[in-house]
MMTF fields as JSON, N, C-alpha, C and O atoms, coordinates in Angstrom:
{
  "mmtfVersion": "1.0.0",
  "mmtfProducer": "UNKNOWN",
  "numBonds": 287,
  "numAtoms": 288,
  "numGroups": 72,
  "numChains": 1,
  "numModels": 1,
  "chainsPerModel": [1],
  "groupsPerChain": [72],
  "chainIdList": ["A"],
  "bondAtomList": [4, 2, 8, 6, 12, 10, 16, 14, 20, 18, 24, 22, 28, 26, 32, 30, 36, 34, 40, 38, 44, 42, 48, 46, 52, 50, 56, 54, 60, 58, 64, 62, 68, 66, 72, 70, 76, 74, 80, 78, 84, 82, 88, 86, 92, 90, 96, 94, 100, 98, 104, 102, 108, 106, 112, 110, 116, 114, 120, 118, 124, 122, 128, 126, 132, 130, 136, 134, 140, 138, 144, 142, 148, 146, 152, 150, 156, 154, 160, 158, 164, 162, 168, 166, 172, 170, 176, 174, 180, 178, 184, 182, 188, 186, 192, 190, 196, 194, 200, 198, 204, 202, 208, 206, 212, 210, 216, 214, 220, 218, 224, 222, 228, 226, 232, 230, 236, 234, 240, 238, 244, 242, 248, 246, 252, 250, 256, 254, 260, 258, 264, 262, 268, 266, 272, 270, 276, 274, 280, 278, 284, 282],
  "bondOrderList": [1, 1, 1, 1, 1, 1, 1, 1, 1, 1, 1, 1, 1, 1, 1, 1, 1, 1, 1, 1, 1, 1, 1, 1, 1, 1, 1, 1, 1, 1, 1, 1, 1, 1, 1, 1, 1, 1, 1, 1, 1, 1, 1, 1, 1, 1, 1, 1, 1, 1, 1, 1, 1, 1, 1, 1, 1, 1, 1, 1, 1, 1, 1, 1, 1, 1, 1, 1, 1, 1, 1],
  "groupList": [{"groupName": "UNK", "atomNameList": ["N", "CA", "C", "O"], "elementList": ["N", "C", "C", "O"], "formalChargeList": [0, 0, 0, 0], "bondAtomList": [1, 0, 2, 1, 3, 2], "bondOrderList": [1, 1, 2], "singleLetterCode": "X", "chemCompType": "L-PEPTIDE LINKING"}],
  "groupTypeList": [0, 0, 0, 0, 0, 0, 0, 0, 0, 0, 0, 0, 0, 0, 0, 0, 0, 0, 0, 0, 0, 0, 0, 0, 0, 0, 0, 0, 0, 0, 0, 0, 0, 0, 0, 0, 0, 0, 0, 0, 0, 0, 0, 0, 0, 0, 0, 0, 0, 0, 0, 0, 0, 0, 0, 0, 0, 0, 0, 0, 0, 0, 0, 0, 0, 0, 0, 0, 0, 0, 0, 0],
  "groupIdList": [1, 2, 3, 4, 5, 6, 7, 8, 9, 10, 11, 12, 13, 14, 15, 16, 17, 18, 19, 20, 21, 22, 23, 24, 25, 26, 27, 28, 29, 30, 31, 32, 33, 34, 35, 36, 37, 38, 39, 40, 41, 42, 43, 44, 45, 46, 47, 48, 49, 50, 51, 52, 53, 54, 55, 56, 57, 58, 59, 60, 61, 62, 63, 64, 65, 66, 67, 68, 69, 70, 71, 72],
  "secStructList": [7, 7, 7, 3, 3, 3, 7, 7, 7, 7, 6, 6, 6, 6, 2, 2, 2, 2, 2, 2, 2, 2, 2, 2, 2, 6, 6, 6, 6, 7, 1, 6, 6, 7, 7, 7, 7, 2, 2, 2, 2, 2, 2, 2, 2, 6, 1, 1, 1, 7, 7, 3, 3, 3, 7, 7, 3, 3, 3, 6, 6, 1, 7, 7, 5, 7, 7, 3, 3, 3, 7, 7],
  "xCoordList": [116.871, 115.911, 114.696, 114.243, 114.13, 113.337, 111.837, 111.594, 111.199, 109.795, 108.906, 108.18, 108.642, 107.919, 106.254, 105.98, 105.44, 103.669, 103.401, 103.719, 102.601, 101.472, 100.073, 99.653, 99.193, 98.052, 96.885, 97.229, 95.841, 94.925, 95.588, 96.17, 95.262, 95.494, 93.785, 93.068, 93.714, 93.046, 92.861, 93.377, 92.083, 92.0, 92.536, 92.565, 92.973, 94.242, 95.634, 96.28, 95.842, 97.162, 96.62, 97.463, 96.027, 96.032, 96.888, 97.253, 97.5, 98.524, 100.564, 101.493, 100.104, 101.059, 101.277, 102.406, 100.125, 100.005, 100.573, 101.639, 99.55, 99.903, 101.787, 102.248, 102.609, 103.825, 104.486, 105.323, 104.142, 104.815, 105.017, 106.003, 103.381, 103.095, 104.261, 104.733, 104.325, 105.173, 106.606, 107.429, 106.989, 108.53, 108.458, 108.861, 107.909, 107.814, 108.309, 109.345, 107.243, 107.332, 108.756, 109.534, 108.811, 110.353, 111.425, 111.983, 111.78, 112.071, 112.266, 113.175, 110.722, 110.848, 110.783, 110.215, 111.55, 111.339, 110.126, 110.141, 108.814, 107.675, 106.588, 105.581, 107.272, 106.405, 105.382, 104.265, 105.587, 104.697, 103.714, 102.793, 103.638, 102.462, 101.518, 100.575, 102.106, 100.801, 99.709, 99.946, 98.535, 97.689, 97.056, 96.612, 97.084, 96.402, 96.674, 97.522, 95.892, 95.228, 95.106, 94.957, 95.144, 94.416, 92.835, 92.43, 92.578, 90.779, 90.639, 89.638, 91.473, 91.277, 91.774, 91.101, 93.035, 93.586, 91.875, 91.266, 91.748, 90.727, 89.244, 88.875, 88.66, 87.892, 87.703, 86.746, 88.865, 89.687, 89.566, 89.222, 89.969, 90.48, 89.236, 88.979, 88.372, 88.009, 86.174, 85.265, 86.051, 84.276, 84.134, 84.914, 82.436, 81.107, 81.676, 81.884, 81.906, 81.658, 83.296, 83.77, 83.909, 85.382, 86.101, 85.823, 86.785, 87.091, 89.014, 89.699, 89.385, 91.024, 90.528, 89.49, 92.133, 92.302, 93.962, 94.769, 93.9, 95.66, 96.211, 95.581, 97.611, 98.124, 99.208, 99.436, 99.745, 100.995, 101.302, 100.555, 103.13, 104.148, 104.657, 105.333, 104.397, 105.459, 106.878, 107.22, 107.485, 109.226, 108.818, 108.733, 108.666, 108.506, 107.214, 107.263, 106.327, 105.494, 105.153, 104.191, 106.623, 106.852, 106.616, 107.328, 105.395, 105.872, 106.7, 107.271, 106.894, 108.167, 108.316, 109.325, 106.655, 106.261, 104.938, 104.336, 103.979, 102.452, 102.415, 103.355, 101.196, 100.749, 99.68, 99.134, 99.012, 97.67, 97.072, 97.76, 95.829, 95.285, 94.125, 93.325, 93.636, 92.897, 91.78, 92.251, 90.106, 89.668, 89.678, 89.102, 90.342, 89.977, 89.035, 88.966],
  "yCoordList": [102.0, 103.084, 102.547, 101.415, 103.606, 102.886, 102.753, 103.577, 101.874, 101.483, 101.892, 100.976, 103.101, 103.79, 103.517, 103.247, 103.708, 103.86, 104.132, 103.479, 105.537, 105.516, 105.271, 105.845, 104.074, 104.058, 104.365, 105.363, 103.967, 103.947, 102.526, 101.514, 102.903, 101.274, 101.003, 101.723, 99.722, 98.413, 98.199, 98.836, 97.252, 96.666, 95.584, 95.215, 95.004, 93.789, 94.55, 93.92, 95.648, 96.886, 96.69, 95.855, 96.837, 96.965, 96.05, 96.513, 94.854, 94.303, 95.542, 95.949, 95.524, 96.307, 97.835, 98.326, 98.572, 99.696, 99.532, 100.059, 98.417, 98.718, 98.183, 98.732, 97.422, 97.384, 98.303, 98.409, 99.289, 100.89, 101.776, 102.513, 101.857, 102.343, 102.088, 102.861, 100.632, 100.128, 100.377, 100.699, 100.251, 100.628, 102.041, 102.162, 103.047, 104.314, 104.475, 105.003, 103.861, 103.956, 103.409, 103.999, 102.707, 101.809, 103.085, 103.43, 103.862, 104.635, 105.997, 106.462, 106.188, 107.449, 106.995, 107.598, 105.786, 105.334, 105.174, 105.207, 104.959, 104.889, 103.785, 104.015, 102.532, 101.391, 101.311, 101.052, 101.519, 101.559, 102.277, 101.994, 103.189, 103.946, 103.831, 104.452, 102.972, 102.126, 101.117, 100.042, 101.72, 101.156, 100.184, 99.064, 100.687, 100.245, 98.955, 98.466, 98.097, 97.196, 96.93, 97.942, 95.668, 95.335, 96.803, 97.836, 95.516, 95.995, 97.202, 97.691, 98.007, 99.593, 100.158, 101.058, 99.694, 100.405, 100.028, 100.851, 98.677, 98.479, 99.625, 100.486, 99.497, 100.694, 102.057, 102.686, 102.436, 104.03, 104.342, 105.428, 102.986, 103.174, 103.525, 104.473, 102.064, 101.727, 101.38, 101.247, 101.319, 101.201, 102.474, 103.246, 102.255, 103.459, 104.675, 104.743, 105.727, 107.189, 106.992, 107.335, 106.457, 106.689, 108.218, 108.715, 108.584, 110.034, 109.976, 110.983, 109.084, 109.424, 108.047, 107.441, 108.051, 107.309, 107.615, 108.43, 106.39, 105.64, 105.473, 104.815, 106.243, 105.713, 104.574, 104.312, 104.021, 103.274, 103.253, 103.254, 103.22, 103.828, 102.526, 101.966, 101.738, 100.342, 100.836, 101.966, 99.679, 100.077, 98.29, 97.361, 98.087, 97.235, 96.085, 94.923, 96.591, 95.89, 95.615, 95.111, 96.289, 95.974, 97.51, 98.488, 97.123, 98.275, 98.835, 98.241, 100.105, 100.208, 101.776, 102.227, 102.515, 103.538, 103.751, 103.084, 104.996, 105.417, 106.173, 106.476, 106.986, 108.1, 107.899, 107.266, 108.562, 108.395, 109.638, 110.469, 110.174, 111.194, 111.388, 110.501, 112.37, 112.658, 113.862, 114.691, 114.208, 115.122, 115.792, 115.206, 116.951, 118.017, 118.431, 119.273],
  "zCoordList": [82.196, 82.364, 83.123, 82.955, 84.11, 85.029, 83.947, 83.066, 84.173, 83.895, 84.752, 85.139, 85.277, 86.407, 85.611, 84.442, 86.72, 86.268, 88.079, 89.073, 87.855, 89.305, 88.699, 87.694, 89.646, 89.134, 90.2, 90.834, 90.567, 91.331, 92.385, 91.993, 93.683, 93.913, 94.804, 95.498, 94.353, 94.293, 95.658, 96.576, 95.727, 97.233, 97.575, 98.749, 96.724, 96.272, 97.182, 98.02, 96.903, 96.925, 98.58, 98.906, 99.473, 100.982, 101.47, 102.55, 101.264, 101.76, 101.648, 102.346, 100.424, 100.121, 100.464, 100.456, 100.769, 101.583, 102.772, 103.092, 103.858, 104.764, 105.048, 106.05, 104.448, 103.965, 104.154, 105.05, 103.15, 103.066, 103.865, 103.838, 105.338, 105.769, 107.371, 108.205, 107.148, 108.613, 108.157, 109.013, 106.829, 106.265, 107.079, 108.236, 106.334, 106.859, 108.604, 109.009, 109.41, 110.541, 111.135, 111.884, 110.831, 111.012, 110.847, 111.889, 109.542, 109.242, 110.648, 111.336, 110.456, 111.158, 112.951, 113.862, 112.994, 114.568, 115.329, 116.559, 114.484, 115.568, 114.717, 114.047, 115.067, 114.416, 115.256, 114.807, 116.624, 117.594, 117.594, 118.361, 116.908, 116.539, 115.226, 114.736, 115.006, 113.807, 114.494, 115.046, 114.318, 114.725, 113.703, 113.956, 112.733, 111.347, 111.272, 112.017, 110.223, 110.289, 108.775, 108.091, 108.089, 106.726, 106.487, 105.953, 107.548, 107.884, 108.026, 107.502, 108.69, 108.699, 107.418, 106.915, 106.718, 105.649, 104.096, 103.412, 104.165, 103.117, 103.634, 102.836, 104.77, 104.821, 104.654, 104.204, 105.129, 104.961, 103.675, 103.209, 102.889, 101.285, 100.399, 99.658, 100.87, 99.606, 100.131, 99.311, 101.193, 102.042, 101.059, 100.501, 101.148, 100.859, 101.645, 102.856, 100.578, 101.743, 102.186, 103.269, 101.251, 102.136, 101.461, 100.37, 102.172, 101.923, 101.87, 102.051, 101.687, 101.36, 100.092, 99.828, 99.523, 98.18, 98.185, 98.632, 97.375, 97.495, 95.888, 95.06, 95.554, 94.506, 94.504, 95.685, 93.923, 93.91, 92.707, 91.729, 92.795, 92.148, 91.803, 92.666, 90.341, 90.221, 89.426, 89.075, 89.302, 88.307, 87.549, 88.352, 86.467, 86.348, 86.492, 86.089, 87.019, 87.612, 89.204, 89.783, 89.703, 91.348, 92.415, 92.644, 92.817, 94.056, 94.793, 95.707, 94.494, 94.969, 95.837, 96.379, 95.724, 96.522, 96.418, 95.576, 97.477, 97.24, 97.747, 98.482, 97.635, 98.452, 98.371, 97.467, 99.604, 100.171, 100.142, 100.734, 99.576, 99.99, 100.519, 100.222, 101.325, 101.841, 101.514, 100.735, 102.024, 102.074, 103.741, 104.657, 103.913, 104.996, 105.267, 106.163]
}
């Protein structure tokens, strides 16, 4: 039985975001269109006045998905 938990993620978690983010792209054929960056994903995230925020999904302790949200 899976050991699922989504929590807040950390700024520790920006290695592992941006991870997810290039899996994805890989996926949907356009790695080339990742611009992103450590440095951009930790600002976006987690700087003063940042306006999106990131969960991650462990099984065990291990990342294994996330979602990112945003304000419009």
């Amino acid at each position: 039985m899976p050991d699922l938990r989504i929590r807040a993620a950390q700024r520790a978690d920006v290695p592992v975001i941006l991870r997810f983010v290039r899996e994805l792209a890989i996926y949907e054929k356009a790695l080339d269109e990742v611009v992103a960056t450590e440095a951009t994903v930790e600002q976006s995230l987690f700087d003063e006045g940042a306006r999106a925020f990131a969960f991650i999904c462990e099984d065990a302790g291990e990342p294994i998905g996330f979602a990112v949200c945003f304000y419009s």
